[in-house]
PyMOL CGO cylinders between C-alpha atoms (Angstrom):
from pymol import cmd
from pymol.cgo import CYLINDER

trace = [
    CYLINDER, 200.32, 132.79, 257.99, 203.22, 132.47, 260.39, 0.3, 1, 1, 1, 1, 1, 1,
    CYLINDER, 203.22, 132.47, 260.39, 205.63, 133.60, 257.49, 0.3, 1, 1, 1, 1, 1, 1,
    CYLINDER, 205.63, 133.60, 257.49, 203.42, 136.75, 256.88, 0.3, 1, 1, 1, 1, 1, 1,
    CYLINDER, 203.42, 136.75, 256.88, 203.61, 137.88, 260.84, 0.3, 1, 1, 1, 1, 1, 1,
    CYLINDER, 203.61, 137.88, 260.84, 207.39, 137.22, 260.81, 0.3, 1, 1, 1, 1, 1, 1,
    CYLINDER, 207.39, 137.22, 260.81, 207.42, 139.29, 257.44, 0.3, 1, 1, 1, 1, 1, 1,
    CYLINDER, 207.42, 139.29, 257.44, 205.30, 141.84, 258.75, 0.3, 1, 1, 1, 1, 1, 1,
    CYLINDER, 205.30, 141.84, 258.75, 207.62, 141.79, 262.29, 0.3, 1, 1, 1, 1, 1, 1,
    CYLINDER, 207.62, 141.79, 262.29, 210.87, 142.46, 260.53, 0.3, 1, 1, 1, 1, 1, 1,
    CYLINDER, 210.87, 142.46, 260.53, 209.07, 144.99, 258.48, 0.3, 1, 1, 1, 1, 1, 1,
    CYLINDER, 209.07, 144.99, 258.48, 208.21, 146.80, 261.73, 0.3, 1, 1, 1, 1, 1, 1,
    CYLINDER, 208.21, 146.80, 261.73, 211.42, 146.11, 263.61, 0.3, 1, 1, 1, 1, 1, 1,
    CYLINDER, 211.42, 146.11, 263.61, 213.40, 147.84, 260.77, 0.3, 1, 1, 1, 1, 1, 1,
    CYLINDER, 213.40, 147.84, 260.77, 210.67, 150.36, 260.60, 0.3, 1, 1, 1, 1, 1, 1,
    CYLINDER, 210.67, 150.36, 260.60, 211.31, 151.46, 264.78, 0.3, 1, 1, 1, 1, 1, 1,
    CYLINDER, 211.31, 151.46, 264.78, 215.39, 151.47, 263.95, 0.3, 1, 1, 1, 1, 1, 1,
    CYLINDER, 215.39, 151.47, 263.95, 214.69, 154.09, 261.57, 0.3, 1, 1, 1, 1, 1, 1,
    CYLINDER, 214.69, 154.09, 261.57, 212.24, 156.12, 263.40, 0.3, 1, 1, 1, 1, 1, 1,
    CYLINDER, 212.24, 156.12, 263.40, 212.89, 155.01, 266.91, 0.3, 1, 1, 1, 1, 1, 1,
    CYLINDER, 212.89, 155.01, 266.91, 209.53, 154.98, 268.13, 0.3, 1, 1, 1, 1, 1, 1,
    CYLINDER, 209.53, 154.98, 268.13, 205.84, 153.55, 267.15, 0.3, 1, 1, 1, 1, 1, 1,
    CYLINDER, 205.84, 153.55, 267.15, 202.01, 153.78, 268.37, 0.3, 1, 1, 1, 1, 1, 1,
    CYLINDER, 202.01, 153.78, 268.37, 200.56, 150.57, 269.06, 0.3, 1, 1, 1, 1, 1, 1,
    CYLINDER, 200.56, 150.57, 269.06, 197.73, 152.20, 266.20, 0.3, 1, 1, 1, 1, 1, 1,
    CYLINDER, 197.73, 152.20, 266.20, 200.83, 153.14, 263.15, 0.3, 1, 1, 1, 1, 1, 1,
    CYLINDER, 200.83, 153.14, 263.15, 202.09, 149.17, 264.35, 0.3, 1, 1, 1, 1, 1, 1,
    CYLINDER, 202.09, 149.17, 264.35, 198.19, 148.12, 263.44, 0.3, 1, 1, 1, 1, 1, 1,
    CYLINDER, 198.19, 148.12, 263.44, 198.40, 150.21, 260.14, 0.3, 1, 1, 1, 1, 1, 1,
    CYLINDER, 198.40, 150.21, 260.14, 201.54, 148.54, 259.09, 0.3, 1, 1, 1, 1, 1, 1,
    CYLINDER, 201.54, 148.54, 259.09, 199.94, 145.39, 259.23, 0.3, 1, 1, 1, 1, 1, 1,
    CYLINDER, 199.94, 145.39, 259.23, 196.64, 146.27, 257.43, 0.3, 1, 1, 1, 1, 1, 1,
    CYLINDER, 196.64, 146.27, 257.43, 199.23, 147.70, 254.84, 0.3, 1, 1, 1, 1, 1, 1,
    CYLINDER, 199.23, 147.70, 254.84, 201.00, 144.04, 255.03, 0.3, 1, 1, 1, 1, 1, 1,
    CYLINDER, 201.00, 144.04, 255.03, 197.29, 142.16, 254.37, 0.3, 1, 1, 1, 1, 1, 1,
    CYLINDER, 197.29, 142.16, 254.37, 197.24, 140.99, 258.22, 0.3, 1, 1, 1, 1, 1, 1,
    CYLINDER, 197.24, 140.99, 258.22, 194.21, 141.76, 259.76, 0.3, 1, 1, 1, 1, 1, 1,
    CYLINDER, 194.21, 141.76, 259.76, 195.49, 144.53, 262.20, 0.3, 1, 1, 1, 1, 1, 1,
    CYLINDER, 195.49, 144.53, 262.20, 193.86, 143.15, 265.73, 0.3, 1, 1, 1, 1, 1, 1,
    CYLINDER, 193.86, 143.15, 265.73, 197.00, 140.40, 265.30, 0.3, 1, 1, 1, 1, 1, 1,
    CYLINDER, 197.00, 140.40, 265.30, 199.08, 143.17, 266.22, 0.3, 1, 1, 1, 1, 1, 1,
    CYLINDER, 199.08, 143.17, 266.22, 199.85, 142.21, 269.89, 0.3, 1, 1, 1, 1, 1, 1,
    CYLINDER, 199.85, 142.21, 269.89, 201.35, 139.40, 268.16, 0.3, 1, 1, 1, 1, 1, 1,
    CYLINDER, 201.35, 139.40, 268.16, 203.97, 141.11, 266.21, 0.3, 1, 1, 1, 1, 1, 1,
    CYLINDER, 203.97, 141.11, 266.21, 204.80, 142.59, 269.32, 0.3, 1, 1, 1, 1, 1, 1,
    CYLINDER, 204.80, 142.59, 269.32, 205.39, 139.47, 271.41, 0.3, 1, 1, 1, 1, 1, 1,
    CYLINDER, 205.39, 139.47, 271.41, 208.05, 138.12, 268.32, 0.3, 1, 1, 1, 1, 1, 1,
    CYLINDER, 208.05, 138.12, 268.32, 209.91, 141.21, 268.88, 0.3, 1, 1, 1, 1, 1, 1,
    CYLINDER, 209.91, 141.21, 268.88, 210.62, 140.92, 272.77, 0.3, 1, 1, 1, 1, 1, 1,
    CYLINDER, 210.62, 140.92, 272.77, 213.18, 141.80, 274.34, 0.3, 1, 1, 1, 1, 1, 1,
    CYLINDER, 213.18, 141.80, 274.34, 214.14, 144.09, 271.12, 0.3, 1, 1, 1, 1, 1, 1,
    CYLINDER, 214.14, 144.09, 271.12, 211.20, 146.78, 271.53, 0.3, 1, 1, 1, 1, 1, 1,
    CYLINDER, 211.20, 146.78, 271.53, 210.03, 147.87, 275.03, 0.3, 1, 1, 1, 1, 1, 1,
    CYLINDER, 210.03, 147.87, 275.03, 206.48, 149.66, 275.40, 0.3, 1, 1, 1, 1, 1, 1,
    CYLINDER, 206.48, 149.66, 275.40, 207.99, 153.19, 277.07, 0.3, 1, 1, 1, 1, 1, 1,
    CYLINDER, 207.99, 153.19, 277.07, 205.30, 155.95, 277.47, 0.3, 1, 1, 1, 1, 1, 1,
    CYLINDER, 205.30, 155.95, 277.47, 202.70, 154.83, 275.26, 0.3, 1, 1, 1, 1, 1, 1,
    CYLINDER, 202.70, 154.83, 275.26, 205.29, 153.84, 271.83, 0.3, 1, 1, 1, 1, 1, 1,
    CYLINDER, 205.29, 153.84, 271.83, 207.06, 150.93, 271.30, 0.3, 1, 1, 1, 1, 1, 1,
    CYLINDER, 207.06, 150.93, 271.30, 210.79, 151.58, 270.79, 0.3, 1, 1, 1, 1, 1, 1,
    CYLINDER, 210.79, 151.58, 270.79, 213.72, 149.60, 269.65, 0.3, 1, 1, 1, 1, 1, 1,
    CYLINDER, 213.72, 149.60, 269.65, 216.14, 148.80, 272.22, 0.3, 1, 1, 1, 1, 1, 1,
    CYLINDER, 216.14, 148.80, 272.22, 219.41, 147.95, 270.79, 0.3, 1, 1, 1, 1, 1, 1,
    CYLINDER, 219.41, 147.95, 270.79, 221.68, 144.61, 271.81, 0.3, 1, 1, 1, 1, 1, 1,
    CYLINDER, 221.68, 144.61, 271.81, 224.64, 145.32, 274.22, 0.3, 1, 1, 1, 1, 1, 1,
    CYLINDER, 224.64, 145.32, 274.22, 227.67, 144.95, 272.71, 0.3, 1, 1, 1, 1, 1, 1,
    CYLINDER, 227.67, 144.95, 272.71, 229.83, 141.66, 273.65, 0.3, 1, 1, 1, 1, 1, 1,
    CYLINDER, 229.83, 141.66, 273.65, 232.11, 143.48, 275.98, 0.3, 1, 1, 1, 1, 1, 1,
    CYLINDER, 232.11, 143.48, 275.98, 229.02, 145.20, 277.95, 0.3, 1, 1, 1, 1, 1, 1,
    CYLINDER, 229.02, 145.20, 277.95, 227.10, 141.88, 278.51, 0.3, 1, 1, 1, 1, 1, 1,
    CYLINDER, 227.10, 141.88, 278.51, 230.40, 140.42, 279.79, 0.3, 1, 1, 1, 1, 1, 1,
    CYLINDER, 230.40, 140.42, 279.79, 230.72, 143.75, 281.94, 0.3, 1, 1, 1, 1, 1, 1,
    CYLINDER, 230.72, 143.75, 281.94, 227.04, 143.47, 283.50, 0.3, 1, 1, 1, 1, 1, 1,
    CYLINDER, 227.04, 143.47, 283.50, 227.75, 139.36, 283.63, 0.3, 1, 1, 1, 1, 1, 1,
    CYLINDER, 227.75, 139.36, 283.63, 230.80, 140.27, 286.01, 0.3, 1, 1, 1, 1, 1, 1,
    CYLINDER, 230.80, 140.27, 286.01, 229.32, 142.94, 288.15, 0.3, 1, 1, 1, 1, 1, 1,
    CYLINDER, 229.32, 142.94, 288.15, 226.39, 140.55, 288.76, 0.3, 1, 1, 1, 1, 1, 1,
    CYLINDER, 226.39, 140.55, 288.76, 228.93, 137.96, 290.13, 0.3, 1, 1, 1, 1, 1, 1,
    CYLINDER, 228.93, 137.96, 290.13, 230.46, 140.29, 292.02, 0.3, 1, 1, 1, 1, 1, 1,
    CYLINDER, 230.46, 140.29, 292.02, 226.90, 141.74, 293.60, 0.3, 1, 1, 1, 1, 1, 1,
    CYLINDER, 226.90, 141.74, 293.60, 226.19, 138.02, 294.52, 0.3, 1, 1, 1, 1, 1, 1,
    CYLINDER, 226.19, 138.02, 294.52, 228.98, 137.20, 296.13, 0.3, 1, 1, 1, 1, 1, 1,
    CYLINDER, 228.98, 137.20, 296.13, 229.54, 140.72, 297.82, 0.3, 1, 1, 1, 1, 1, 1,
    CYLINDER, 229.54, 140.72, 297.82, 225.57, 140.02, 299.38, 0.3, 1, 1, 1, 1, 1, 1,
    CYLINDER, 225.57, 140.02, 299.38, 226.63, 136.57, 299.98, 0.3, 1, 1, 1, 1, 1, 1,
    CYLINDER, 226.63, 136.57, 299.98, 229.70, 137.73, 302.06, 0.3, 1, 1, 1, 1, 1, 1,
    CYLINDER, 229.70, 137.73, 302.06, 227.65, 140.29, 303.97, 0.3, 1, 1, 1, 1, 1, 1,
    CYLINDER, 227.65, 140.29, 303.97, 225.01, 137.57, 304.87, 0.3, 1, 1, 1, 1, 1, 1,
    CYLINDER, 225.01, 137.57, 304.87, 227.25, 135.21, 305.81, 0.3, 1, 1, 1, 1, 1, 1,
    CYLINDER, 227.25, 135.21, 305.81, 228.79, 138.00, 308.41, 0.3, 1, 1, 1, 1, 1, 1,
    CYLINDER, 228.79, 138.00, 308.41, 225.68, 138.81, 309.37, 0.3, 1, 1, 1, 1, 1, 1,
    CYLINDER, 225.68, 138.81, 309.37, 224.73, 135.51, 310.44, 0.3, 1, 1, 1, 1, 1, 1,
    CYLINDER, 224.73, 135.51, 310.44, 228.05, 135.31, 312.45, 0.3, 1, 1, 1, 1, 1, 1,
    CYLINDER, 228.05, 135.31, 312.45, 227.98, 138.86, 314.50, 0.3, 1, 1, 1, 1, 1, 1,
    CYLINDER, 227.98, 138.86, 314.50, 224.46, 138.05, 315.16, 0.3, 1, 1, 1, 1, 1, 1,
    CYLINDER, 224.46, 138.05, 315.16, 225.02, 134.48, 316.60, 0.3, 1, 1, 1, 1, 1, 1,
    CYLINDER, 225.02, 134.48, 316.60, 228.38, 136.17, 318.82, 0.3, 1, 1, 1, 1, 1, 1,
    CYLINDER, 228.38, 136.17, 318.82, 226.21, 139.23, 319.73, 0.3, 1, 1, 1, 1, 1, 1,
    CYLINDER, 226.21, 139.23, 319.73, 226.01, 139.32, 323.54, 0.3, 1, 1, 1, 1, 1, 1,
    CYLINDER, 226.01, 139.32, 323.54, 225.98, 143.16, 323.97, 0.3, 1, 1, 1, 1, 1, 1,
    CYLINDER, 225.98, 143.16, 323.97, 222.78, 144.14, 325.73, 0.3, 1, 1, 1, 1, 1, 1,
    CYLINDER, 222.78, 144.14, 325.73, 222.66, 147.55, 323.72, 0.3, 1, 1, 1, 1, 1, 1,
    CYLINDER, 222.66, 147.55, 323.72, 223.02, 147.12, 319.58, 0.3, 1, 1, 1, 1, 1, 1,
    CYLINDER, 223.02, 147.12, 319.58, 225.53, 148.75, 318.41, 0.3, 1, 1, 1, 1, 1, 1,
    CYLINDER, 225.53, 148.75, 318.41, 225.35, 151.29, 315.20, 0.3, 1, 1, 1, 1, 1, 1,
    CYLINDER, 225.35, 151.29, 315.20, 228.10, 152.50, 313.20, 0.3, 1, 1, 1, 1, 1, 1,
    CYLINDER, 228.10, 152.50, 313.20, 229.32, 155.75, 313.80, 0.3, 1, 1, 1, 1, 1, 1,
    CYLINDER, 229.32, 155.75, 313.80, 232.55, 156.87, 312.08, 0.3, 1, 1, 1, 1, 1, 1,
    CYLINDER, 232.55, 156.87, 312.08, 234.28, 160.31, 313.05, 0.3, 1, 1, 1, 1, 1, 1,
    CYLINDER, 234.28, 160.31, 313.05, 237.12, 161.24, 314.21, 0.3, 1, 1, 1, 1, 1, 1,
    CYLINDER, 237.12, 161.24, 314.21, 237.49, 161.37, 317.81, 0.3, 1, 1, 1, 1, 1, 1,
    CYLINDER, 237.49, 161.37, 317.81, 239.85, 162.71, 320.28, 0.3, 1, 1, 1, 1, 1, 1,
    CYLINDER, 239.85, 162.71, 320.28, 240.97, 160.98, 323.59, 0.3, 1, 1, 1, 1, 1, 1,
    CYLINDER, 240.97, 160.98, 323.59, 242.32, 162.33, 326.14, 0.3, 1, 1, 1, 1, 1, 1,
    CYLINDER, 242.32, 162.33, 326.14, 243.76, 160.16, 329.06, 0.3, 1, 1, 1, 1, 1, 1,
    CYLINDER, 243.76, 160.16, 329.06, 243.63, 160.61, 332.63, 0.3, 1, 1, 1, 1, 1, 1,
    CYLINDER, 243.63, 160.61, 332.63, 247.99, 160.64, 332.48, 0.3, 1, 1, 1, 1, 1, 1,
    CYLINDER, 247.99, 160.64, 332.48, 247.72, 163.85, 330.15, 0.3, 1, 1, 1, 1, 1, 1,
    CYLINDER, 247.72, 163.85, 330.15, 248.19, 161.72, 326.81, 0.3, 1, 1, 1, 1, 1, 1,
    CYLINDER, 248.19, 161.72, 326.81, 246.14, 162.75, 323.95, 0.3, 1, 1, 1, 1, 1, 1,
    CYLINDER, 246.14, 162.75, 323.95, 244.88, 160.40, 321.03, 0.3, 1, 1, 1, 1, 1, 1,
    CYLINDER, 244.88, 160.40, 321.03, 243.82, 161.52, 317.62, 0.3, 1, 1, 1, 1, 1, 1,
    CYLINDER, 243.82, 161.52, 317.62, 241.48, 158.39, 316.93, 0.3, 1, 1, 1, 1, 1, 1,
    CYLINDER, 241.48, 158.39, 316.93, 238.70, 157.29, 314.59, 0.3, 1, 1, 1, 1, 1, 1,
    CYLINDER, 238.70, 157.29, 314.59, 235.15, 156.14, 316.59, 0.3, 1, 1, 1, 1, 1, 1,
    CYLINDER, 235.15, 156.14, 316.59, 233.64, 153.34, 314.55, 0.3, 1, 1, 1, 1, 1, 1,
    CYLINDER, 233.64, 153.34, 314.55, 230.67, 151.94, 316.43, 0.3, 1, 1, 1, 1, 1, 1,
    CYLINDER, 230.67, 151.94, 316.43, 228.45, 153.53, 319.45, 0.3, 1, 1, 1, 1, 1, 1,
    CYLINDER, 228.45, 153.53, 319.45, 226.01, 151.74, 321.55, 0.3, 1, 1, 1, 1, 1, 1,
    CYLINDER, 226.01, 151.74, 321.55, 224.33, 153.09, 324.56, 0.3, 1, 1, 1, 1, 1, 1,
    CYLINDER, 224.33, 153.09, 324.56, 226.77, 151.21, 327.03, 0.3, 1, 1, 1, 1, 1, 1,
    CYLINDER, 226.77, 151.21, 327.03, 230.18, 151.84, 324.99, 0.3, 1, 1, 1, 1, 1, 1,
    CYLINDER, 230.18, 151.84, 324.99, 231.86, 152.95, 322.13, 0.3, 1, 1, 1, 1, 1, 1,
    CYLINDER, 231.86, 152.95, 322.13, 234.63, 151.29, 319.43, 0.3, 1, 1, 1, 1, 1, 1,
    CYLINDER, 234.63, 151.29, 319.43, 237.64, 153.34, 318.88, 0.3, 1, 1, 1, 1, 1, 1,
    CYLINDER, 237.64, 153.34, 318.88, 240.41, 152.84, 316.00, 0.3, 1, 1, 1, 1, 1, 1,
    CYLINDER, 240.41, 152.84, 316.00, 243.59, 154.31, 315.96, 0.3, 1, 1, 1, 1, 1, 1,
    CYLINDER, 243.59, 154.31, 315.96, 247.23, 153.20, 316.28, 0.3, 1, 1, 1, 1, 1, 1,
    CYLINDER, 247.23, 153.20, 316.28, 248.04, 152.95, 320.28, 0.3, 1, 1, 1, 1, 1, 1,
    CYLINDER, 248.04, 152.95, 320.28, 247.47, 149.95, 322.86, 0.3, 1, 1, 1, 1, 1, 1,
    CYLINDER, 247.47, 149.95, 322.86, 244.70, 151.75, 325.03, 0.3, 1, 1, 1, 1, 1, 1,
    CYLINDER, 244.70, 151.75, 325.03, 244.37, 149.06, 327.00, 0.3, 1, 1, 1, 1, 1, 1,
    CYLINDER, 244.37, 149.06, 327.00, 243.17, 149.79, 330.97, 0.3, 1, 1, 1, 1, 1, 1,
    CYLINDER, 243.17, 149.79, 330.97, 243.27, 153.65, 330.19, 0.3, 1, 1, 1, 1, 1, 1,
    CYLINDER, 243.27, 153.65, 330.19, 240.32, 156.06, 331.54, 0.3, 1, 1, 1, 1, 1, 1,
    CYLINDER, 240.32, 156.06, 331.54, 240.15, 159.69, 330.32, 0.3, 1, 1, 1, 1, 1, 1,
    CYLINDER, 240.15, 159.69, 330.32, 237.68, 161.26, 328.07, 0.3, 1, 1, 1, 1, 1, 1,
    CYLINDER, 237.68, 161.26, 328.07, 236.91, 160.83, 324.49, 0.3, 1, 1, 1, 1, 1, 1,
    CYLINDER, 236.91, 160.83, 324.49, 235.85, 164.63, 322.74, 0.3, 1, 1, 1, 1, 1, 1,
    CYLINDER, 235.85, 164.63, 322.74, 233.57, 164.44, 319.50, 0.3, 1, 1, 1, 1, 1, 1,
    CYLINDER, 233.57, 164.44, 319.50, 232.67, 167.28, 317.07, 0.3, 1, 1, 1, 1, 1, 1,
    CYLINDER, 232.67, 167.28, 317.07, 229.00, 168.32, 316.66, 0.3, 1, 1, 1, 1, 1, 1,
    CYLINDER, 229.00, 168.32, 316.66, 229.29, 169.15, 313.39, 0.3, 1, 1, 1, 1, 1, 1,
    CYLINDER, 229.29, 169.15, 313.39, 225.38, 169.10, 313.17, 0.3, 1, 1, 1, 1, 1, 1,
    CYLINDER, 225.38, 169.10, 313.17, 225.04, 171.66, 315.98, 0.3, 1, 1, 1, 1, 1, 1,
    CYLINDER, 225.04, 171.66, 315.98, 227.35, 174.36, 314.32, 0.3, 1, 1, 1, 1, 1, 1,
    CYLINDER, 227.35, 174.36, 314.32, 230.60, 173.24, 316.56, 0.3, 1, 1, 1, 1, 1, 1,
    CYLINDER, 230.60, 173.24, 316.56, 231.56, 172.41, 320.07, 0.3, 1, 1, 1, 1, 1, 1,
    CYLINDER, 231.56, 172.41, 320.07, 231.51, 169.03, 320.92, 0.3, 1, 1, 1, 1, 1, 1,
    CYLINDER, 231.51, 169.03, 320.92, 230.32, 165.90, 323.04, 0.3, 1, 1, 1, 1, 1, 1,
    CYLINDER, 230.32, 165.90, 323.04, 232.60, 164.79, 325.80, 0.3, 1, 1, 1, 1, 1, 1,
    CYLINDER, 232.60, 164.79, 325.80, 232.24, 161.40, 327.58, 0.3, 1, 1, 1, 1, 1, 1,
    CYLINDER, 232.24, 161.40, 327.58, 234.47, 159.65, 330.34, 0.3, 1, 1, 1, 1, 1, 1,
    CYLINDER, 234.47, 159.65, 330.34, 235.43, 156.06, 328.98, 0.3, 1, 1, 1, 1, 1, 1,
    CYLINDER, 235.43, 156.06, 328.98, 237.13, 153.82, 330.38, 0.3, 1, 1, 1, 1, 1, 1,
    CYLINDER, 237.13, 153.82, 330.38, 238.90, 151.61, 327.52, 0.3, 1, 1, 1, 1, 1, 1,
    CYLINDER, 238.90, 151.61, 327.52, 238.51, 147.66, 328.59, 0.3, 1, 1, 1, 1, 1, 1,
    CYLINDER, 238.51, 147.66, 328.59, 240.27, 145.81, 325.52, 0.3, 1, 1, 1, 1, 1, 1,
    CYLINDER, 240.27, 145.81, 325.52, 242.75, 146.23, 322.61, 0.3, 1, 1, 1, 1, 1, 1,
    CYLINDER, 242.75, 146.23, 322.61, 243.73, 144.26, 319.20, 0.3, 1, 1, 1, 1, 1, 1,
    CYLINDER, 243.73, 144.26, 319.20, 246.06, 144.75, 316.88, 0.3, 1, 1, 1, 1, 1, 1,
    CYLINDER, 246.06, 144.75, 316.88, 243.91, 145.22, 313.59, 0.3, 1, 1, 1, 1, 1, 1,
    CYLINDER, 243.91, 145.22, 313.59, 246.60, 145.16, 310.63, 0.3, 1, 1, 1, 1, 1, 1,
    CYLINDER, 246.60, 145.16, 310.63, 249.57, 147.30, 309.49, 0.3, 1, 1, 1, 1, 1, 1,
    CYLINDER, 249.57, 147.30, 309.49, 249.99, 149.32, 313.15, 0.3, 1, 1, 1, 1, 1, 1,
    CYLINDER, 249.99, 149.32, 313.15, 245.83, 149.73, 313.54, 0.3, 1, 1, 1, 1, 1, 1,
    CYLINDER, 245.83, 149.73, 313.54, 244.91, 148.82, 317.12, 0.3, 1, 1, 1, 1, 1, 1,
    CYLINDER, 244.91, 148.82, 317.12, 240.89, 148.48, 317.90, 0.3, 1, 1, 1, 1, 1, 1,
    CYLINDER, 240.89, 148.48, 317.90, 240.07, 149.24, 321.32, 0.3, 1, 1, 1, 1, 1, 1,
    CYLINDER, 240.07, 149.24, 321.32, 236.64, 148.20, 323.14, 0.3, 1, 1, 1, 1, 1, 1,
    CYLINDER, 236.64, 148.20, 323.14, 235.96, 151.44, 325.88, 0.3, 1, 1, 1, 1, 1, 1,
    CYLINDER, 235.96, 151.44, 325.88, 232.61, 151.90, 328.05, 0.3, 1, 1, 1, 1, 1, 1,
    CYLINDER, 232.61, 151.90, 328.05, 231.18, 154.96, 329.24, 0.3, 1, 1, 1, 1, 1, 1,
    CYLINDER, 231.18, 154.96, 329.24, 231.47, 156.08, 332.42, 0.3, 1, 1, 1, 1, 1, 1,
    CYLINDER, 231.47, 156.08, 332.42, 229.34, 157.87, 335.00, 0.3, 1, 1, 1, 1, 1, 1,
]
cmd.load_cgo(trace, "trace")
């Protein structure tokens, strides 16, 4: 009997690849056709997994990925593991250092500062808390106060202004220098 539902199965697989989709009841008359009583038809569907899929109510053939797209989804897979594995294992690292008594959320524009000597600095913000904000750009601001301007482009223009006074600066990689500023009153 085993030989007549794998008949029967390959009958119905080739019979989806040429009309791409079946009813669960034209599946059941395919195997009353075939001599198999036609309530064994769940079973002709379980020997075709993964190669049909049940999609709105018909069973349809789902074709094999090539060679070159397995190996494609096998790499991006890798490389979503170990991307998440990276970020978790930063995670865990800022979160054991964190001291700040404000969290601190990204917040990327561009930023203009404007020092209490008459220097101005076209700089990129990239994190704000309540108590300071992280500044990116390519000049030692080390010890400087002055005020940092940033665009409202929500509010149709004009712009925030803040007085900061910048406490700490590191060279970040070809000429980028992070600097640590708080607000002031």
């Amino acid at each position: 009997m085993k030989n007549n539902l794998d008949a029967a199965a390959s009958a119905v697989l080739d019979r989806l690849k040429a009309e791409g989709a079946l009813l669960p009841k034209q599946i059941q008359a395919q195997l009353t056709d075939a001599g198999i009583p036609a309530d064994r038809w769940k079973e002709v569907v379980a020997l075709l997994k993964p190669r049909i899929q049940f999609r709105k109510g018909r069973y349809v053939f789902v074709p094999p990925l090539s060679t070159r797209v397995r190996e494609e989804k096998k790499r991006r897979q890798t490389h979503v593991r170990a991307v998440r594995d990276l970020i978790r294992a930063y995670q865990k690292i800022v979160v054991a250092r964190e001291r700040r008594e404000f969290k601190r959320v990204h917040f990327i524009k561009p930023v203009t500062f404007e020092s209490d000597d008459g220097r101005s600095f076209q700089l990129l913000s990239q994190d704000i808390s309540y108590s300071g904000l992280r500044l990116v750009g390519t000049t030692n601001l080390q010890g400087l106060k002055g005020a940092v301007h940033i665009p409202q482009e929500d509010m149709g223009g004009g712009q925030w202004s803040f007085r900061l006074h910048v406490l700490w600066s590191v060279p970040a990689g070809d000429g980028l220098i992070v600097s640590g500023a708080v607000f002031l009153p």
